[in-house]
C-alpha positions as CSV (number, residue, x, y, z in Angstrom):
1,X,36.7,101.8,126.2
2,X,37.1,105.2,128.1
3,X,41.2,105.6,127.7
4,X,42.3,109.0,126.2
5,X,44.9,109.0,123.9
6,X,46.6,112.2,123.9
7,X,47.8,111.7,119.9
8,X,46.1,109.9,117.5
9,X,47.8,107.9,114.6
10,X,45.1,106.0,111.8
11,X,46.5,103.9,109.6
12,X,43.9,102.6,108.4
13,X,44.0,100.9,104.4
14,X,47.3,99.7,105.0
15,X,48.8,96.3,105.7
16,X,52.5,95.0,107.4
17,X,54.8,96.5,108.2
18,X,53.6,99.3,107.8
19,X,51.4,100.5,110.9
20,X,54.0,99.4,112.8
21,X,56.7,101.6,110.7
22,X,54.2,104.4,110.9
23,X,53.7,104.0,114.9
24,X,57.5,103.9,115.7
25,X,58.2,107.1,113.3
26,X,55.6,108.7,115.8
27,X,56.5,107.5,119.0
28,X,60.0,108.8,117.8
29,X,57.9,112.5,118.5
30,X,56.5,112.1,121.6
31,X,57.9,112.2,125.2
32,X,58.2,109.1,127.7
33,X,54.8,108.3,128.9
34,X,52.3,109.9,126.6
35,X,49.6,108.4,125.1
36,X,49.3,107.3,121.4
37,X,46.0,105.8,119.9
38,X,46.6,104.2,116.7
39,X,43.5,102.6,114.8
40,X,43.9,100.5,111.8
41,X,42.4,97.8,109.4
42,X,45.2,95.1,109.0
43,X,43.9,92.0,110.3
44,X,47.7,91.1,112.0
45,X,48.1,94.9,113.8
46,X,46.9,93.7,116.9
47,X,49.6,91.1,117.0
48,X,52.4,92.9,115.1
49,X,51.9,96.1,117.9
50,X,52.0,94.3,120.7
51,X,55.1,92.2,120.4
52,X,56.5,96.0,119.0
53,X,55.6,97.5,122.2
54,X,57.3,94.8,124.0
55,X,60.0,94.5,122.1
56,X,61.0,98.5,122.6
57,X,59.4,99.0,125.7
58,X,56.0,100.6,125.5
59,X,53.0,99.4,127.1
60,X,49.4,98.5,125.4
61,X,47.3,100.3,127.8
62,X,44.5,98.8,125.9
63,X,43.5,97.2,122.7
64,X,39.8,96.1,120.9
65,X,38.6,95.4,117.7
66,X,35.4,96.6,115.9
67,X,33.8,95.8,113.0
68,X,37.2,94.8,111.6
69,X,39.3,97.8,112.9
70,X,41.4,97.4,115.6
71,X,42.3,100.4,118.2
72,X,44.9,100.4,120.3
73,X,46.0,103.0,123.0
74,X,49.7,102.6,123.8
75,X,52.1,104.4,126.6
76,X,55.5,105.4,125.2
77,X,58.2,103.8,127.8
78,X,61.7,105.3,128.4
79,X,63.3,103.7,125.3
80,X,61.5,104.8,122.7
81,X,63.3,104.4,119.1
């Protein structure tokens, strides 16, 4: 995957809610349209980010999983909470 994340979140060791809690407390930092990375462990992140993001309006520019950790680069939209 060649996306750049311009901030990098790992949450990796723990499990729901909490990557998601950790990812919204840093998207709270950043400005509209940057880039976050967020890698993690928790077998139901890729799920439990994704309907985040859509929820409060960021986009998953990309997501993968390797070897059981998941990576995924999201944009920060307008309404970031």
């Amino acid at each position: 995957m060649t996306t750049t994340a311009v901030d990098s979140l790992d949450v990796t060791g723990t499990l729901c809610p909490v990557p998601v809690l950790r990812t919204a407390r840093r998207v709270r930092r950043l400005a509209p349209g940057a880039l976050l990375e967020v890698v993690g462990d928790d077998p139901l992140m890729r799920l439990d980010l994704a309907a985040w993001c859509a929820k409060e309006g960021h986009e998953v520019v990309a997501m993968e999983e390797v070897d059981g950790r998941v990576r995924c680069v999201l944009r920060v939209g307008g309404g970031a909470s």
